[in-house]
VEXMAR-674897 format. One record per residue (C-alpha): residue number from 1; residue in three letters; x, y, z. Coordinates in steps of 0.25 Angstrom, whole numbers, plus 5000, padded with zeros to 4 digits. Layout:
REM residues N
@resi:NUM; resn:ala; east:X; north:Y; up:Z
...
//
This chain:
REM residues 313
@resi:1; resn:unk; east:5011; north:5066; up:5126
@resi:2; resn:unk; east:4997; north:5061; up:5129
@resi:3; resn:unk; east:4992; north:5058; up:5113
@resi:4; resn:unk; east:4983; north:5048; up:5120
@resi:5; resn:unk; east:4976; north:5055; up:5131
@resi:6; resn:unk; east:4982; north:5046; up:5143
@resi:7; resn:unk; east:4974; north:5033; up:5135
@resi:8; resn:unk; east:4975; north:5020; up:5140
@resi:9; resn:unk; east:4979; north:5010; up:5130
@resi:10; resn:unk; east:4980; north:4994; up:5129
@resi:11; resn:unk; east:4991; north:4990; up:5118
@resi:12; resn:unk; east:4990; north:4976; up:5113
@resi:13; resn:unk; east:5001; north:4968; up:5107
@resi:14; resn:unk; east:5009; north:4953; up:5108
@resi:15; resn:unk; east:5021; north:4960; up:5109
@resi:16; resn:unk; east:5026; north:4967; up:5123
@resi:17; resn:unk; east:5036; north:4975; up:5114
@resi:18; resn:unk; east:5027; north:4982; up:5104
@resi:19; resn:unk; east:5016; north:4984; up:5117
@resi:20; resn:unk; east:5027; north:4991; up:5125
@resi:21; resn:unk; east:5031; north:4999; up:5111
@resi:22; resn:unk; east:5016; north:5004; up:5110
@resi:23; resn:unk; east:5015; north:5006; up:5125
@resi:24; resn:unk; east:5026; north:5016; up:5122
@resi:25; resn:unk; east:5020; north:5023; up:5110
@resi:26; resn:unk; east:5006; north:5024; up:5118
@resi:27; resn:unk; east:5012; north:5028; up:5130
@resi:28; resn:unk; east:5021; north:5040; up:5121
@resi:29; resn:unk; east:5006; north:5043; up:5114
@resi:30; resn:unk; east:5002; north:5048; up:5131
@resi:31; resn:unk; east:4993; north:5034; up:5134
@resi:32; resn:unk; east:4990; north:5033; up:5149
@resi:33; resn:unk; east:4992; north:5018; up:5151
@resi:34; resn:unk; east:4997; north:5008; up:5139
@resi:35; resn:unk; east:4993; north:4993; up:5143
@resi:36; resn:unk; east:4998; north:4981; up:5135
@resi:37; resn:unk; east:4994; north:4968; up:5132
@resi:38; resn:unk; east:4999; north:4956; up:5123
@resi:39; resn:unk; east:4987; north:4948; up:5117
@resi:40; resn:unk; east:4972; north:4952; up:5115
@resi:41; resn:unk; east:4969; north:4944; up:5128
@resi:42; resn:unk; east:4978; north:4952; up:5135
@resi:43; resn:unk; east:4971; north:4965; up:5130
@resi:44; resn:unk; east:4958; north:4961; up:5135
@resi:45; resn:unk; east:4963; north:4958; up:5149
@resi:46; resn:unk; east:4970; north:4971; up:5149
@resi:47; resn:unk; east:4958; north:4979; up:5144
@resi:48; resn:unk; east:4948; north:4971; up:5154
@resi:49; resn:unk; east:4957; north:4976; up:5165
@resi:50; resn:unk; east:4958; north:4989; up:5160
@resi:51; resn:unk; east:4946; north:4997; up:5156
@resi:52; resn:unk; east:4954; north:5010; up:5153
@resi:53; resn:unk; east:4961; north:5006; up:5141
@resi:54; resn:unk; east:4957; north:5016; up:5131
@resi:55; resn:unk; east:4961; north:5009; up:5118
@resi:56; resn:unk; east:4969; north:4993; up:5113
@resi:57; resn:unk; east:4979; north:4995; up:5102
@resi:58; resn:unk; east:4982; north:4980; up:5100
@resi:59; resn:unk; east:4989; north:4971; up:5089
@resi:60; resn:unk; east:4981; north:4960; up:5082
@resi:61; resn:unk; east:4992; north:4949; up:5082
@resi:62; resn:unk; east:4992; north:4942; up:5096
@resi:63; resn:unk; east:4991; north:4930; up:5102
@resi:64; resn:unk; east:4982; north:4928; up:5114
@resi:65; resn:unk; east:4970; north:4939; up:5107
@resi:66; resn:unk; east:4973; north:4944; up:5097
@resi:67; resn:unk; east:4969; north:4959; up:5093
@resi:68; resn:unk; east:4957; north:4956; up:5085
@resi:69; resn:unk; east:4954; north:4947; up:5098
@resi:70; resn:unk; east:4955; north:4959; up:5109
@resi:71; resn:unk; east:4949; north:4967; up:5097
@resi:72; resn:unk; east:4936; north:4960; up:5098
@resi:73; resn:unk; east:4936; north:4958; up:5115
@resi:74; resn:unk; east:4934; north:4973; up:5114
@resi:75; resn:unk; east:4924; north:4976; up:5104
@resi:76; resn:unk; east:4916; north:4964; up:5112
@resi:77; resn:unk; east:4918; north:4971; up:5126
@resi:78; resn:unk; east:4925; north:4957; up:5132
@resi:79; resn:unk; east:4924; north:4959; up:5146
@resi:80; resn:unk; east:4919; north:4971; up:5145
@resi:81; resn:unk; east:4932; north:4977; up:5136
@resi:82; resn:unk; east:4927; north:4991; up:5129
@resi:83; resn:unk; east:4921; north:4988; up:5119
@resi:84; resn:unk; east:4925; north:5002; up:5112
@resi:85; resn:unk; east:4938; north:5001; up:5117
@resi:86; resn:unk; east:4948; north:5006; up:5104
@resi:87; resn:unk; east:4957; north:4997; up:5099
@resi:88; resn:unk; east:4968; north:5000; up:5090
@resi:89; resn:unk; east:4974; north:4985; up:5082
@resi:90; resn:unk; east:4987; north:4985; up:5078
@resi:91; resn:unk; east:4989; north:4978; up:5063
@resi:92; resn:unk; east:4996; north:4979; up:5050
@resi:93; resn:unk; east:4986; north:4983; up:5042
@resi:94; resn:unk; east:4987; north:4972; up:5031
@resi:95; resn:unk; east:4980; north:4963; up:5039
@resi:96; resn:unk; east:4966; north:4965; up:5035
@resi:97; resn:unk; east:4960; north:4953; up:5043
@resi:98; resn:unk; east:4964; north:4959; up:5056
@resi:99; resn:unk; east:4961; north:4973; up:5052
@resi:100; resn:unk; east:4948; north:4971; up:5046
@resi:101; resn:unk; east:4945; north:4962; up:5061
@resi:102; resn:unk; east:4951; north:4974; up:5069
@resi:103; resn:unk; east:4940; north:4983; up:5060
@resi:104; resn:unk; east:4928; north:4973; up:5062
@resi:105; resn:unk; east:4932; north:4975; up:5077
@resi:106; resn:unk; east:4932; north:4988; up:5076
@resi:107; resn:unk; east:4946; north:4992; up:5081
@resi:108; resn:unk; east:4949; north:5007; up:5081
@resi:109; resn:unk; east:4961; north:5008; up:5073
@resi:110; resn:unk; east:4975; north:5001; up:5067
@resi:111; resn:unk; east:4990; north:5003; up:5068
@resi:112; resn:unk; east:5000; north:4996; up:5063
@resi:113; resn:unk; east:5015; north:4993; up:5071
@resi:114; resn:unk; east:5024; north:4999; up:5071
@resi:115; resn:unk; east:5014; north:5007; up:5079
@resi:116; resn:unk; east:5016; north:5023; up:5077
@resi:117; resn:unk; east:5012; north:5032; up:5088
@resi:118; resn:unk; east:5007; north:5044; up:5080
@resi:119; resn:unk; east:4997; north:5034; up:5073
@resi:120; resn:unk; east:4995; north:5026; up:5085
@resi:121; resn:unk; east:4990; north:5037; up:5093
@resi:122; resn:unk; east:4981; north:5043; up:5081
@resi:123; resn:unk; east:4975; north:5028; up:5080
@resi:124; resn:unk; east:4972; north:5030; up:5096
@resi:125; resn:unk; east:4967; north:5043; up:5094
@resi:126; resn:unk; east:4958; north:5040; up:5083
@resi:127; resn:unk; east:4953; north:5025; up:5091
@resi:128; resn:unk; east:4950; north:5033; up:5103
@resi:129; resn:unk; east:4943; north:5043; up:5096
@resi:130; resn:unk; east:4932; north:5035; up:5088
@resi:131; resn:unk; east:4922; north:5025; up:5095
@resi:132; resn:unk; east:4919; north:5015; up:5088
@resi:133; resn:unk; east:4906; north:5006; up:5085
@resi:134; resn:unk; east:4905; north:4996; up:5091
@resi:135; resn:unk; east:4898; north:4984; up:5084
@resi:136; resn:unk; east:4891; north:4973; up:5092
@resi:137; resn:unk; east:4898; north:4963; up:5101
@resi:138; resn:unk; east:4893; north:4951; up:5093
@resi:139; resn:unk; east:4901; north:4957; up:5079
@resi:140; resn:unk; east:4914; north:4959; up:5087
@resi:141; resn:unk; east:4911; north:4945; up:5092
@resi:142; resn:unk; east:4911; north:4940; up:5079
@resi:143; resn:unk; east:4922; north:4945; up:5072
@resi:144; resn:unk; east:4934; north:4937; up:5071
@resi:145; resn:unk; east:4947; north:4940; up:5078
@resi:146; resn:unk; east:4954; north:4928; up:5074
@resi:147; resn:unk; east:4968; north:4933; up:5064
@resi:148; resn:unk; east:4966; north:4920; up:5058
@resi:149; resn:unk; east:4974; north:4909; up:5049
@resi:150; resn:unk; east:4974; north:4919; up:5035
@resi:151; resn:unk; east:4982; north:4927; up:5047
@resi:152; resn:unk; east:4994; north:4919; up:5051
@resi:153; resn:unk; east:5003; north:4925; up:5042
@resi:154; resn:unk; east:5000; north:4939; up:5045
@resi:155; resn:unk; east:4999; north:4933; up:5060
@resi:156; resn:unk; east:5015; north:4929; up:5057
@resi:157; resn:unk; east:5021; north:4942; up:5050
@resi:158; resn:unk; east:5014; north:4950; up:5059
@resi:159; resn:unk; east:5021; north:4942; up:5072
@resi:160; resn:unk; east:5034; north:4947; up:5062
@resi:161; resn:unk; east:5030; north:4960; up:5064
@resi:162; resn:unk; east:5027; north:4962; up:5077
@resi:163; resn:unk; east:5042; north:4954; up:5079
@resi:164; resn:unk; east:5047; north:4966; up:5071
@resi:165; resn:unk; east:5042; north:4976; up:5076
@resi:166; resn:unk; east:5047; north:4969; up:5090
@resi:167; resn:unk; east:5060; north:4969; up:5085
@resi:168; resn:unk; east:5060; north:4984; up:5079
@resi:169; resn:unk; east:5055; north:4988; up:5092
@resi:170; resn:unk; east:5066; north:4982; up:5102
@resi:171; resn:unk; east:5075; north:4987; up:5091
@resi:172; resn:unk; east:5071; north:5000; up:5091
@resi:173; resn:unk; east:5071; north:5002; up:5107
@resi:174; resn:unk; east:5056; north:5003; up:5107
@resi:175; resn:unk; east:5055; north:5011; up:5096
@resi:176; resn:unk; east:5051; north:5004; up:5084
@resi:177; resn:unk; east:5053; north:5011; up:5070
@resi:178; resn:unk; east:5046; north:5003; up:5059
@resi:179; resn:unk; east:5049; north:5004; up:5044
@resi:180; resn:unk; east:5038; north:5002; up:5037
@resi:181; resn:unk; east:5036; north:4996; up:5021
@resi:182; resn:unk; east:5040; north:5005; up:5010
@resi:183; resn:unk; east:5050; north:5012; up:5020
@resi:184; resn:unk; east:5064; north:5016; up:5016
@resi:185; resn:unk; east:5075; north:5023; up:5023
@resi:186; resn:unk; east:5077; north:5033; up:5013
@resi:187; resn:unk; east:5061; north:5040; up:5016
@resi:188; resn:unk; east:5069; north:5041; up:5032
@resi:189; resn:unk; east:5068; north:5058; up:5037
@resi:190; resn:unk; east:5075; north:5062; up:5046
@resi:191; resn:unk; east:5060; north:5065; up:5056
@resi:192; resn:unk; east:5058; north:5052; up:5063
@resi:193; resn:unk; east:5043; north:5057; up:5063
@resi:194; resn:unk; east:5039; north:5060; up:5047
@resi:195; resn:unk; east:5048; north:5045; up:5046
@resi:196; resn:unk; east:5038; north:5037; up:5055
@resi:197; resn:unk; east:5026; north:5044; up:5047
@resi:198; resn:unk; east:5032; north:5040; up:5034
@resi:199; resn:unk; east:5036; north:5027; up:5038
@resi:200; resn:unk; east:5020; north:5024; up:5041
@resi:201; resn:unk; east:5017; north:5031; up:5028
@resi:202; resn:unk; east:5024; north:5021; up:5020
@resi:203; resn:unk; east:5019; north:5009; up:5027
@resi:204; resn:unk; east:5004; north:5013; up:5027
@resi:205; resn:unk; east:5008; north:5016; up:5010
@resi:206; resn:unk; east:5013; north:5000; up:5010
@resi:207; resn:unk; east:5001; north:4994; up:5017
@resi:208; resn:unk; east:4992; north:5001; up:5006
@resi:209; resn:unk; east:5000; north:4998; up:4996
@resi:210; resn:unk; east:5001; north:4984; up:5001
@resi:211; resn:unk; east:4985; north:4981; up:5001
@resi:212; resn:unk; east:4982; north:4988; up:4988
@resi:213; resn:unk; east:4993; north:4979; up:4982
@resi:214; resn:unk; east:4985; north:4967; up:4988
@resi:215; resn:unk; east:4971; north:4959; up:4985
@resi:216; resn:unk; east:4966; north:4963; up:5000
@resi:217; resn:unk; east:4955; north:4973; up:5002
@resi:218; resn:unk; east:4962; north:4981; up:5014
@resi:219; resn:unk; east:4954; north:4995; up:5020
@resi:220; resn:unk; east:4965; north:5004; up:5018
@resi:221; resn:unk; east:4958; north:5017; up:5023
@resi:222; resn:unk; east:4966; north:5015; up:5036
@resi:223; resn:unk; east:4980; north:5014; up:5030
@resi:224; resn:unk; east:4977; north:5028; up:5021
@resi:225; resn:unk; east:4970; north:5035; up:5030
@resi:226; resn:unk; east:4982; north:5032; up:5040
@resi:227; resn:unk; east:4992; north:5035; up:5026
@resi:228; resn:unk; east:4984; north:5048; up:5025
@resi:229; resn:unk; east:4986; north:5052; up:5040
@resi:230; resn:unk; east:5001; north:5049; up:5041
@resi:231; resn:unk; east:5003; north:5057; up:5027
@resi:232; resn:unk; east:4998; north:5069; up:5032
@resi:233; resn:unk; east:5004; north:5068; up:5044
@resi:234; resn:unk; east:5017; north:5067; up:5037
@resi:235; resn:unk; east:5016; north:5079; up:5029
@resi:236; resn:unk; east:5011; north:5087; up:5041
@resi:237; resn:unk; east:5026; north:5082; up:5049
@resi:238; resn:unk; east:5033; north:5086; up:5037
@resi:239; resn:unk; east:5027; north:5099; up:5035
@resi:240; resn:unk; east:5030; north:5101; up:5048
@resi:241; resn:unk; east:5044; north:5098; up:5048
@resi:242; resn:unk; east:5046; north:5105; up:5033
@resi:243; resn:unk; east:5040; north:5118; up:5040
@resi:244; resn:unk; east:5050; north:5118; up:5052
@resi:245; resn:unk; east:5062; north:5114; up:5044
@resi:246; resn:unk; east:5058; north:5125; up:5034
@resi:247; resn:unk; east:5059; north:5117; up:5021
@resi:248; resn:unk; east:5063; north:5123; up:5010
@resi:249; resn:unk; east:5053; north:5113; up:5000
@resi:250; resn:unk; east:5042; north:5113; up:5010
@resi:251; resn:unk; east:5032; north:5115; up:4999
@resi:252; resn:unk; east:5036; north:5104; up:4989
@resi:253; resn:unk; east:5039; north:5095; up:5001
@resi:254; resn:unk; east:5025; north:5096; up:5005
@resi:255; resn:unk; east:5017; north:5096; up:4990
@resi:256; resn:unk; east:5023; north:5082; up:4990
@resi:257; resn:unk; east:5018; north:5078; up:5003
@resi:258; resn:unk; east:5003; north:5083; up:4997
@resi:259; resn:unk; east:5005; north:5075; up:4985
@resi:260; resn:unk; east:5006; north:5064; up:4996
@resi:261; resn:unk; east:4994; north:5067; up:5003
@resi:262; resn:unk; east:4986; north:5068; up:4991
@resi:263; resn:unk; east:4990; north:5054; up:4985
@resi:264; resn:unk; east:4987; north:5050; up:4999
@resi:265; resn:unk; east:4974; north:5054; up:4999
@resi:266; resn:unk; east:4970; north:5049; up:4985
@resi:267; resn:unk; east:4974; north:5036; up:4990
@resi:268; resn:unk; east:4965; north:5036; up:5003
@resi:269; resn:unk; east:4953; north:5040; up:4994
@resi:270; resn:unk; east:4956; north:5029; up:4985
@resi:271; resn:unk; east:4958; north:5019; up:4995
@resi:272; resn:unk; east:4944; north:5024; up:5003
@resi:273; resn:unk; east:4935; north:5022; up:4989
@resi:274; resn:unk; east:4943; north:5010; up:4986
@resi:275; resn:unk; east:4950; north:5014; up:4974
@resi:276; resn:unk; east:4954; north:5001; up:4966
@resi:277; resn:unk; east:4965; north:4996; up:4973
@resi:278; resn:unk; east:4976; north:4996; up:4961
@resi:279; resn:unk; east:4975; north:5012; up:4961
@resi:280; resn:unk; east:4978; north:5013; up:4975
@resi:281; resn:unk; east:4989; north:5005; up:4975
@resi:282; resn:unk; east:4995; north:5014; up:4965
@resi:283; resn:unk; east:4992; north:5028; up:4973
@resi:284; resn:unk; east:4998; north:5020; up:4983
@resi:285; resn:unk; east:5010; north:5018; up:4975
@resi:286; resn:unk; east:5012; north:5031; up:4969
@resi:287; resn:unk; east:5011; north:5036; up:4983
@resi:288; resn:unk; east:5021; north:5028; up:4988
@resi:289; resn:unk; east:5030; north:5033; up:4978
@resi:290; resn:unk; east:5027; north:5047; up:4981
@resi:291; resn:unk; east:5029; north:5045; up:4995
@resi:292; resn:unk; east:5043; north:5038; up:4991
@resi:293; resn:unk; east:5048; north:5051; up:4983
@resi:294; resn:unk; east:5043; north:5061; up:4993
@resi:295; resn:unk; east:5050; north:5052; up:5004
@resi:296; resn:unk; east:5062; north:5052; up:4997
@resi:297; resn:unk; east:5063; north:5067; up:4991
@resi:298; resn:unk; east:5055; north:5076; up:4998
@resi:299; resn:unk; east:5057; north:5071; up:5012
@resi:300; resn:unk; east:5071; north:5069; up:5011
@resi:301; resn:unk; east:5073; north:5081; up:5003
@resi:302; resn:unk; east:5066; north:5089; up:5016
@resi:303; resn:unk; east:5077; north:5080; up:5026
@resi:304; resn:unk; east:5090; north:5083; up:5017
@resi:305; resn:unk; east:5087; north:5097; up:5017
@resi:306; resn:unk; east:5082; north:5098; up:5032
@resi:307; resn:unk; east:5094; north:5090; up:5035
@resi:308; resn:unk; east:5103; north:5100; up:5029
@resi:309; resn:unk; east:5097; north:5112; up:5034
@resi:310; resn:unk; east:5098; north:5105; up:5047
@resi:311; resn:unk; east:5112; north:5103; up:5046
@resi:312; resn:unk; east:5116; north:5118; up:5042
@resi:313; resn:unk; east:5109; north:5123; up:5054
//
C-alpha cells in the first residue's frame, strides 16, 4: 500500500511506545522513512539534520519542547527549518488553549489518540495538499507557547491518558483498541471495520455534547465536519456490505441511515451560524438517541439475520 506516496515523516511524542505504535500505522499507510523524537528539542534536531522530512505529526504534552514550542521553531524558520513545513498536533480537542495556540500558529490539522489510520492518512492527505499562509516571523514570535498554570490539571489527566493508552497498547500486543464515551458492548457487529468507525462516531457525538453543555465558546466546525465525514463513510461500508450479503431489509435499513444524515447535517448548519447553544445540544441529544436505536435495532437486526444465513450455508 503506498497511501502516502513514499513521504517522509517526523512523529513526535514522550512516549517510545506510542512513537513506535504510529511508526507502525505510517509505515502500513506506504511512508518511505518514519523518524521519531521525544520532546520538541529533539524534533528540531531531527529536522535540522534532515531536510526531507515532508511533514511533523507531534503531541503537545512534552517536557523538554513542548509542541506548541517546535510548533513555533518552524513557522519562525529556526536554523533555517521550513517554514511551510505541515505539521499535524495531536490533542483532545477539549483543550481550547492549546487548540486555539496550535491555530494562531497555523498547524495543518488535529487528531486525537487513539490515533486511527483512515483518518490519519485523510489529515496527511489534506495537510500535504493545502499551502498555508504564512504570517510574518515577528506574529509567530509573539505568540505564546507556554501550557501554562490554568493548564496543570489538564497537564496531569492527560499524562493519565497517555499512561492508558501505554497500558491498552502493551496489552493489546501493539494494537490498541480504544472504547470511547457513550460506548456499549451491545452496539458491537460482527465487521471489525463499521465498529471502529462507530466507535469514533460516538466519541466525536460526546465531545459535542460536552462543550454545548458547558459556558466555553469552542469552534466546533471541526468535530461536525469530521462527524459529517465518518457518517457518510459509514453508511457507504454498510451499503456496501447489505448489497453483498443480499439484505432482505436493505431499503428500510438505509432510510434510517438518511434520517441520520439529515439530522446531521442540520446540526453542522446550526453549528456554522451559530445557533443558540441550548437548541444544539438538544439535536445533539435527539441524535444520540437515534443513533442509539438504530445501533440497537437495525444494525443488529442486519447481524442476527446475516448470521443466520450464514450458518445455513
Amino acid at each position: 500500500m503506498s497511501a502516502l506516496n513514499g513521504l517522509t515523516i517526523l512523529t513526535v511524542d514522550d512516549s517510545h511506545l506510542i512513537n513506535e505504535y504510529a511508526r507502525s500505522i505510517l509505515e502500513k499507510l506506504g511512508a518511505k522513512k518514519v523518524f521519531t523524537a521525544s520532546s520538541g528539542d529533539d524534533a528540531c534536531v531531527c529536522l535540522r539534520r534532515n531536510k526531507d522530512i515532508d511533514l511533523v505529526i507531534t503531541d503537545i504534552q512534552m517536557d523538554y519542547g513542548n509542541g506548541l514550542d517546535l510548533l513555533k521553531s518552524i513557522r519562525t524558520g529556526e536554523d533555517n527549518i521550513k517554514r511551510d513545513l505541515p505539521v499535524i498536533v495531536v490533542t483532545d480537542f477539549s483543550y481550547k488553549e492549546n487548540v486555539i495556540k496550535s491555530l494562531q500558529l497555523n498547524c495543518n490539522g488535529f487528531v486525537s489518540k487513539p490515533i486511527n489510520g483512515k483518518i490519519l492518512l485523510d489529515k496527511i492527505k489534506e495537510a500535504t495538499s493545502k499551502a498555508i499562509e504564512l504570517k510574518s516571523v515577528e506574529e509567530y514570535a509573539q505568540i505564546s507557547t507556554s501550557l501554562g498554570d490554568s493548564n496543570a490539571k489538564k497537564s496531569k489527566e492527560e499524562s493519565q491518558h497517555k499512561e492508558t493508552l501505554i497500558a491498552r497498547v502493551k496489552a493489546s500486543g501493539g494494537i490498541l483498541k480504544e472504547t470511547p464515551s457513550g460506548w456499549t458492548p451491545e452496539y458491537k457487529t460482527r465487521n471489525e471495520h463499521i465498529d471502529k468507525i462507530v466507535h469514533q462516531i460516538i466519541h466525536l457525538q460526546e465531545v459535542l455534547l460536552k462543550h454545548f453543555s458547558n459556558a466555553s465558546n469552542n469552534n466546533n466546525t471541526e468535530y461536525i465536519n469530521e462527524l459529517l465525514f465518518l457518517t457518510q463513510k459509514y453508511i457507504s461500508e454498510e451499503e456496501k456490505i447489505h448489497t453483498k450479503a443480499q439484505y432482505s431489509k436493505c431499503i428500510d435499513h438505509n432510510n434510517d441511515h438518511e434520517k441520520i444524515l439529515k439530522m446531521t447535517q442540520i446540526i453542522s448548519k446550526a453549528i456554522i451560524a451559530s445557533h443558540e447553544k441550548a437548541k444544539i445540544k438538544i439535536y445533539l441529544q435527539k441524535l444520540r438517541e437515534t443513533w442509539h436505536n438504530h445501533l440497537l435495532d437495525w444494525d443488529q437486526d442486519f447481524n442476527n439475520n446475516w448470521k443466520l444465513s450464514s450458518d445455513q450455508q
